[in-house]
N, C-alpha and C positions, 0 to 999 in steps of 0.2 A: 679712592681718588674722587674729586668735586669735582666735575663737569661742568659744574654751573657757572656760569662769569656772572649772569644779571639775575636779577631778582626774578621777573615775568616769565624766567624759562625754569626756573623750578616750579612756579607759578602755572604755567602752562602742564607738567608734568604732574605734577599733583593733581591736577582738576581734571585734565583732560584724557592721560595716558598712563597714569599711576595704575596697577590692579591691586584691591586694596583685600581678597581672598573674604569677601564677605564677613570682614572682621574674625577668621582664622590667621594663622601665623603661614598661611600659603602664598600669602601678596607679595609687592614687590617692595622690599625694603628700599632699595636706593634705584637710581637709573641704573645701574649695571643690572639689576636683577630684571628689568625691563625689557634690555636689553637679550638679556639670557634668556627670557622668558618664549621672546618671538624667537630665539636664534633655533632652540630644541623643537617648537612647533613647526615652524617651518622645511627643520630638520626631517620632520616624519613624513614628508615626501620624497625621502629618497630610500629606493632600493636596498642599499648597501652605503657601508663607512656611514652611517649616518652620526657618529662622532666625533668624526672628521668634519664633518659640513655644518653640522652646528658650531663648530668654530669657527671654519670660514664665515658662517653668516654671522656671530657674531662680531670677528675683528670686522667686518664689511661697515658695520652700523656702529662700531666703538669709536666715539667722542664725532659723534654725528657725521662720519663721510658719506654714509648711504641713507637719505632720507625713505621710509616705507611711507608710504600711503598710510595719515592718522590713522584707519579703521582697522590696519592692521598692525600695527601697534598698540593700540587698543586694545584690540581684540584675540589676535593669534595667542593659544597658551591658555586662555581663562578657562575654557571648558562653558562661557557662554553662548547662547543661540542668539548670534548674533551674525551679520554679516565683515568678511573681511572689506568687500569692498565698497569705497566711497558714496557711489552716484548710480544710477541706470539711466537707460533711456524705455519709456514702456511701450505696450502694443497699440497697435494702429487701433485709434479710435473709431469705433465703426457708429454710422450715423442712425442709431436705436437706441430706444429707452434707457433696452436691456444692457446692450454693448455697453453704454456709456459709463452706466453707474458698476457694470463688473471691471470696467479699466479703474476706476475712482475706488474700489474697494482693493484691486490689485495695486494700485499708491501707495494706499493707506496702507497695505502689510510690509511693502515694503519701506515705507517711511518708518513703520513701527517698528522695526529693525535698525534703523539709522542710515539708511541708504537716501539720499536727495535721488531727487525726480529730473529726465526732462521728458516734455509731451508736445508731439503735434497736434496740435487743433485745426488742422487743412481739412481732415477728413467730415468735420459738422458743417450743414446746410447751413445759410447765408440768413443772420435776421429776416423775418418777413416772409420766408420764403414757404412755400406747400409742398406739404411729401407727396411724394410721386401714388403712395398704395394708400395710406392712410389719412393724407389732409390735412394732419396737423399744422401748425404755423410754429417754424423753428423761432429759436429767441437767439440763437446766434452761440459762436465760439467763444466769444467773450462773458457772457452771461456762463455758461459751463465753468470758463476758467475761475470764476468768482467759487462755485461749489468745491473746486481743487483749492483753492487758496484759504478755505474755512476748514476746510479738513486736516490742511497743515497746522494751521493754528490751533487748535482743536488737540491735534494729536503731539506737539513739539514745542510749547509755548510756555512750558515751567523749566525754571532755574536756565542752565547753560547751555539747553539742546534748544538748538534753531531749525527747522526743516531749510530744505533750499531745493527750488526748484526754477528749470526751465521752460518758456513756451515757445513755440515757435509758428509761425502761421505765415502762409505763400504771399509773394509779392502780388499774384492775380487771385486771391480770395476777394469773394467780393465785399467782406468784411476788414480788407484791411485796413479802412481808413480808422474802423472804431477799434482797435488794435493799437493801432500808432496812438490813438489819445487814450488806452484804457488806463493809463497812470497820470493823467496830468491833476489828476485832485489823487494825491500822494498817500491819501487813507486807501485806495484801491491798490489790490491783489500785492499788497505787502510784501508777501510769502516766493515770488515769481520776480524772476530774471525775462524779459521779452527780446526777443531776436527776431525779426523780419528774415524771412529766404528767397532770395535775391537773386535772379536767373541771370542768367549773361543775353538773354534777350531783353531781359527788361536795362541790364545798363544800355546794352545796343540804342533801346529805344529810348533812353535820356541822352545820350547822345547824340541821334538825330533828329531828337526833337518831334518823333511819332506819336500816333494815339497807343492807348496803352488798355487792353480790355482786361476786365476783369470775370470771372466765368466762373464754373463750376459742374460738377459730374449731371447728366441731363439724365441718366439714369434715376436721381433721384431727388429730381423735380417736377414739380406736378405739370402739366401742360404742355407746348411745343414750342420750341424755341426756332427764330428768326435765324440765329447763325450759331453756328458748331466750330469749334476747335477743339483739334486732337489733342490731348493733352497727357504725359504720363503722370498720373495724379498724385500726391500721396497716396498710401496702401494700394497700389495699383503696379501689376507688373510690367504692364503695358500700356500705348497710348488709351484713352477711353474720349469720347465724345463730350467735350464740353460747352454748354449752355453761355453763351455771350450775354451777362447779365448787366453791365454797365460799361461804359469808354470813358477815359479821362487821359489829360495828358501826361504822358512819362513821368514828366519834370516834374508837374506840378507834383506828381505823389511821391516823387524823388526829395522834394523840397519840403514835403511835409514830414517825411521821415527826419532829413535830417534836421529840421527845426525842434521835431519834439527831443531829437538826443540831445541838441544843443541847448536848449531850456531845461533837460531834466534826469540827460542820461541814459536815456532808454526812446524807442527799443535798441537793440544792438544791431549789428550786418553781418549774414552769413552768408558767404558766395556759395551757394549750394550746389551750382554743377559743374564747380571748381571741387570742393568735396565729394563730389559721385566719382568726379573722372579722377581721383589722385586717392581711389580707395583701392586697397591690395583685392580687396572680396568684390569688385564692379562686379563682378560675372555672377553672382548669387545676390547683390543686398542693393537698396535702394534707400540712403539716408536721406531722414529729414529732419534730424533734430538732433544734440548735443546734451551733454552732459551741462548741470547747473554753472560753471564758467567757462565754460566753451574751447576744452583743449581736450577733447574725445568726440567728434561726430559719433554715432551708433546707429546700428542698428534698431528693429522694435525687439526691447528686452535686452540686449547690449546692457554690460558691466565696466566699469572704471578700474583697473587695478596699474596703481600708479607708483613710482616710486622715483627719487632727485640723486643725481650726483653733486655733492656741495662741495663745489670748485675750491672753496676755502681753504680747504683742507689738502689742498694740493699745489699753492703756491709755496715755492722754494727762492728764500732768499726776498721777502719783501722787503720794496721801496731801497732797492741797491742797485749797482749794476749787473748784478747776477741774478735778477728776479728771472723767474720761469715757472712753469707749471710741470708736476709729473707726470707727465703723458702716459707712462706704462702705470700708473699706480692708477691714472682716470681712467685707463682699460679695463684693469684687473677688479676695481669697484664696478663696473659695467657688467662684465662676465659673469661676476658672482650678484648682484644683481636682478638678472637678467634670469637664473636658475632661481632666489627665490621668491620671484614674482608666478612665474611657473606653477613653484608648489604652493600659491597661494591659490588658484584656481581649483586644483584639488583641494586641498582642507579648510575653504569655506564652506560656508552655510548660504543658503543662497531664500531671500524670501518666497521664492513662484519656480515651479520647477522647469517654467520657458528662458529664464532665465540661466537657472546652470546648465540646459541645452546650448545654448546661445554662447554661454563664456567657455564650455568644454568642449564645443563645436569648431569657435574661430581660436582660442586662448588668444586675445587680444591683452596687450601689455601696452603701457606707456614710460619708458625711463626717460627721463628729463635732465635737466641740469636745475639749480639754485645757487645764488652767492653770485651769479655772474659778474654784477656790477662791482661789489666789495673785491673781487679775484683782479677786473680790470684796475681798480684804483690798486690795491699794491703791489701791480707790475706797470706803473703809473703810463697807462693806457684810457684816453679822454674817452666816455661812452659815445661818445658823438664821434667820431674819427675812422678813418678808411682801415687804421692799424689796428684799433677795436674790432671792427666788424671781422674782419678780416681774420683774429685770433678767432672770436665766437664761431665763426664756420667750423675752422679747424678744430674746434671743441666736438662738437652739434655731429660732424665727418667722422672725428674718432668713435663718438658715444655711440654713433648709428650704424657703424660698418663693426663695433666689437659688439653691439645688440645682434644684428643679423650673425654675423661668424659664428655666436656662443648658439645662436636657435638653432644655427644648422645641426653646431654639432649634439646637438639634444635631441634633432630629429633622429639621429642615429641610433644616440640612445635610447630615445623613447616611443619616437617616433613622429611623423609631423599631425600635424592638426586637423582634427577630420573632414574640416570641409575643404582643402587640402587639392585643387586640379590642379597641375603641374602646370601646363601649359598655358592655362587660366590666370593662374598666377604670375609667372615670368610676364605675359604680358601687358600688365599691370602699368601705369605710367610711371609710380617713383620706384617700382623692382625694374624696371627700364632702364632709372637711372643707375642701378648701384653699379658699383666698381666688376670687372668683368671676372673675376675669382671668384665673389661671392652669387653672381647668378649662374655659374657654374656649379658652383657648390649646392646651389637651389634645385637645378636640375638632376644632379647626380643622386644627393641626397635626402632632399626636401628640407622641409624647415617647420619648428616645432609650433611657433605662435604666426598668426597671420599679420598682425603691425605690434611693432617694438618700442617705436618714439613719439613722446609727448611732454609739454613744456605746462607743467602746471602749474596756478600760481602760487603753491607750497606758503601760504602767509603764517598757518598757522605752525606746520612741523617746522617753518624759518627760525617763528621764534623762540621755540622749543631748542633749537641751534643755537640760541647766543643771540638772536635776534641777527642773523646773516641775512644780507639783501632777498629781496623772494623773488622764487624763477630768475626769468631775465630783466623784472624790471628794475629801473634806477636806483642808488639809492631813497629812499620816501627823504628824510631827512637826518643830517649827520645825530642832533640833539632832540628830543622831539618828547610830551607826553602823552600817551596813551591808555584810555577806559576801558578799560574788558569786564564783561560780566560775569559774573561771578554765579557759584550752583545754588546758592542763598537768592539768587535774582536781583542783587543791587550791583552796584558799578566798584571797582578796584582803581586807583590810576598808579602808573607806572613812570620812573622815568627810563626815555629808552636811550642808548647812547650807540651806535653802530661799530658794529665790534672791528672793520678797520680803521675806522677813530679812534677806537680805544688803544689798536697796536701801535698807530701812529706817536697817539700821545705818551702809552708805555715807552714805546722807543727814543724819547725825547725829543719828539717834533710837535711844534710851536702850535697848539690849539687855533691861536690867529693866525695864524699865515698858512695857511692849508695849502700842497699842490695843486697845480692846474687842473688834474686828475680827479679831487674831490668834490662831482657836481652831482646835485643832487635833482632830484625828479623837475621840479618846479624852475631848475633853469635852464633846461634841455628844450629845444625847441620840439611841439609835436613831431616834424617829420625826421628827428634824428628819432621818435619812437619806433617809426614806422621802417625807416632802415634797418634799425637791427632785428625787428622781425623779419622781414623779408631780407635777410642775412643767413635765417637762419632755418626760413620754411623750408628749403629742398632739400632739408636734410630730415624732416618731421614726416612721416608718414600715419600721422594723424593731426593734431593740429597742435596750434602754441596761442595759452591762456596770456592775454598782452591787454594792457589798458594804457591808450596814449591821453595821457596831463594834456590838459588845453587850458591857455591860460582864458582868465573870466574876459577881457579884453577884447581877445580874437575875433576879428569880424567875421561874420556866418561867411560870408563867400569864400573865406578862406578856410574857415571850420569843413564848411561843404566838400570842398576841392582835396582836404586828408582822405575822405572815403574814395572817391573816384582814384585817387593814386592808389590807395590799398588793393582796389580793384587790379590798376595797372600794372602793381608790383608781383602781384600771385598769390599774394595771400586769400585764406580761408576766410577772414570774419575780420574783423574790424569793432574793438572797443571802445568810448571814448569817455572822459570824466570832465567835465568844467564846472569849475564852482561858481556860485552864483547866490544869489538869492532862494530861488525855487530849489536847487537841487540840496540845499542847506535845508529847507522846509523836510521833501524828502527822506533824509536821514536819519531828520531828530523825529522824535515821539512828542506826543502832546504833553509827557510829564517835563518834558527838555531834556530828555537823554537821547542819546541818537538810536532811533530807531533801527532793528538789526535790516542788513541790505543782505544779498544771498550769496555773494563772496567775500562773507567778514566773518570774524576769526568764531564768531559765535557760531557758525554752520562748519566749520570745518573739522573734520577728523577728531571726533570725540572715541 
């Protein structure tokens, strides 16, 4: 049977997730043998009936209802040394020579395995500034992230592999002004996603219009400092004394940030103690930094193992009055799921051995959704609409209450997760919220992973799908062409056509007269983006990878005023994209190809 509808998803399979057995006759002849391939690997994390369960996982993933995580797809079955999973986050950079360049060599192994990076840079002294023992004069966070961003390139920059990574730096570094402009000349740090970490004192103090310091650890500054604030630092388990090194107003560094996203995209918003307090591990971990597009907060050393339910594939009766979704068939792909994300924890490969600590300590998981948008249009449900959001919960409630259900019952079997306090955990703020059977079932029995749910942006296993909508966002557009790079390193174009277009127009519905239902990114107004995320965070007990469309028009007061809502609404972090001039500059390369960005298809799940 041919899986394939479009051209680019066999396209995508060949280049990206084909195993080709080193030119032995052991590869993988078609997508079924792909398929088959991860289904046995996977398989070999079970005990018992493991012939059994290799078929469950492979009907799970037959004709793409259960997307894995590229890397293990890639990956599972080859008998390469490689990692299954996507992304990390690495170890607290400590402010020495030494420290620094062994985190920059712990990247680089793990880049060299194919795992994207994120890092904080909170923990480097402030440009300018003198070490406390040795006298030096720091050159700053930024100047470091420049030696991260040549290493990437360096080690990822032939044919189709792209590295991608994260940085993240505190809203009171006193570096963060040179932060917010480190990309405004668009040749800088290429390689790097930026995110700003965003206290809820500091929105406090844009909101009332306070002075706003900026500080750092006084332990490891040379001299004595005028005024101290406690501060709990990055890599720090507790408050520590910091150095009040400059004052400036809230706003004004509130308005700098968001000018530089509005000119060019970047950096991004993370509410980070919105993320601390909404982590299942508060009581053991201290996040500062995310995965390369920002739907895994982590820990230091933290792993991504992700995997999408494609709604697609569960709408019954499109574009009729009997449209619906099968609710028990989106369980039963969750459950089984949810068991072989588990045994991907076990039979990876892990680059640093703090690492598979880290991922067999918490087993942290991410199952998602993708297709949302295509699933709403043919149960002709507007993205924008009370009746939209309002199914997407219902979606996000099943995925997340049959994630936790299936971990409990695995804690039984296997047992729960070993950093694992009972008590610690139940009182957790989103194990708070679940339904009152399963925090019983947590207390009686435990539970096997410590967070279950995450909303990735799936672009590239999407179009490996048929090119299905990715994640939650909108349709991009119904008709559309698109350049992918190819493992030769020149460009390919594609045409793409959206596979409920395509049903629509199979079906014999009129290409021109599209329903109300058929809206595509570009005519959604930003804050219907921001509702259906925050429709759909209190069901995410990690985060959800979301970029809200701004049109190039939107005047900045109102571009401004998106983030303050995202704030208000409970979300995690806040993306934003508006085209432009500069942010056009950005993307392309000086030969005029568009330069690779860290969440495009050229970094994803090779």
């Amino acid at each position: 049977m041919d899986y394939f509808e479009t051209e680019i998803s066999r396209f995508i399979w060949e280049t990206k997730y084909r195993f080709r057995g080193d030119g032995e006759p052991v590869g993988d002849a078609a997508l079924e043998d792909s398929w088959r391939r991860l289904a046995r690997a996977l398989a070999r994390g079970e005990s018992r009936e493991r012939g059994r369960w290799a078929l469950r996982f492979f009907r799970n993933v037959e004709d793409f209802r259960f997307l894995p995580g590229g890397r293990i797809l890639a990956g599972a079955g080859t008998g390469q040394r490689v990692t299954l999973f996507n992304c990390f986050v690495m170890g607290t950079i400590e402010d020495s020579m030494e420290a620094i360049f062994e985190r920059l060599k712990e990247s680089a192994l793990t880049m060299q395995q194919g795992g994207g990076i994120g890092c904080d840079f909170s923990t480097l002294r402030p440009a300018g500034s003198r070490a406390h023992h040795s006298g030096t004069i720091a050159s700053g966070p930024v100047s470091f992230m420049r030696i991260w961003d040549a290493m990437c390139a360096t080690l990822l920059s032939t044919g189709s592999r792209r590295g991608a990574m994260m940085a993240t730096l505190r809203c009171d570094h006193p570096d963060i002004e040179r932060f917010i402009d480190a990309k405004r000349d668009h040749r800088e740090l290429r390689h790097f996603n930026l995110s700003v970490l965003v206290s809820d004192d500091f929105m406090a103090a844009v909101d009332a219009d306070d002075d706003w310091p900026l500080l750092f650890p006084e332990a490891l500054l040379e001299g004595e400092g005028h005024e101290l604030r406690a501060r709990c630092w990055s890599g720090t388990e507790t408050p520590v004394p910091c150095r009040v090194v400059k004052r400036l107003r809230a706003r004004d560094l509130w308005r700098k940030i968001m000018r530089a996203t509005y000119d060019y995209a970047e950096p991004g918003v993370l509410f980070v103690d919105r993320i601390n307090a909404h982590n299942n591990l508060h009581y053991r971990e201290h996040i500062s930094a995310t995965n390369p597009c920002g739907e895994i907060p982590l820990p230091p050393y933290g792993a991504c193992n992700l995997g999408s339910v494609n709604l697609m594939r569960f709408v019954q009766a499109p574009f009729t009055d009997r449209a619906d979704l099968d609710w028990v068939g989106i369980a039963e792909c969750t459950a089984v799921g949810v068991r072989m994300l588990d045994n991907v924890i076990e039979l990876s490969r892990y680059p640093l051995p703090a690492q598979k600590k880290q991922a067999r300590g918490s087993r942290r998981m991410g199952i998602g959704i993708t297709g949302l948008a295509d699933a709403l249009i043919a149960l002709d449900l507007h993205y924008d609409s009370d009746a939209a959001r309002t199914l997407a919960a219902r979606i996000l409630q099943t995925v997340r209450d049959t994630a936790y259900r299936t971990s409990i019952e695995l804690a039984v079997e296997r047992g729960s997760f070993p950093y694992f306090e009972r008590e610690s955990y139940l009182a957790g703020a989103d194990v708070r919220a679940l339904p009152e059977s399963l925090r019983t079932g947590i207390a009686e029995k435990g539970i096997r992973n410590s967070h279950l749910i995450a909303i990735a942006p799936t672009g590239t296993i999407s179009l490996l799908a048929n090119g299905v909508s990715s994640g939650v966002e909108p349709v991009f557009d119904f008709r559309h062409r698109r350049r992918v790079l190819t493992p030769r390193g020149d460009y390919r174009e594609f045409e793409i056509a959206d596979p409920v277009y395509r049903l629509w127009c199979a079906r014999g519905g009129d290409p021109q007269q599209l329903p109300a239902a058929f809206v595509s990114a570009r005519r959604l107004s930003p804050r219907a983006h921001l509702l259906m995320q925050a429709a759909l965070q209190p069901y995410v007990d990690n985060a959800i990878s979301k970029t809200v469309n701004v049109p190039e028009d939107l005047p900045f007061a109102d571009f401004e005023s998106l983030y303050r809502e995202a704030f208000a609404l409970g979300l995690k972090g806040c993306t934003t994209f508006r085209p432009n001039p500069v942010t056009d500059a950005i993307l392309r390369g000086s030969d005029d190809f568009p330069a690779s960005h860290c969440c495009d298809i050229e970094r994803e799940g090779e």
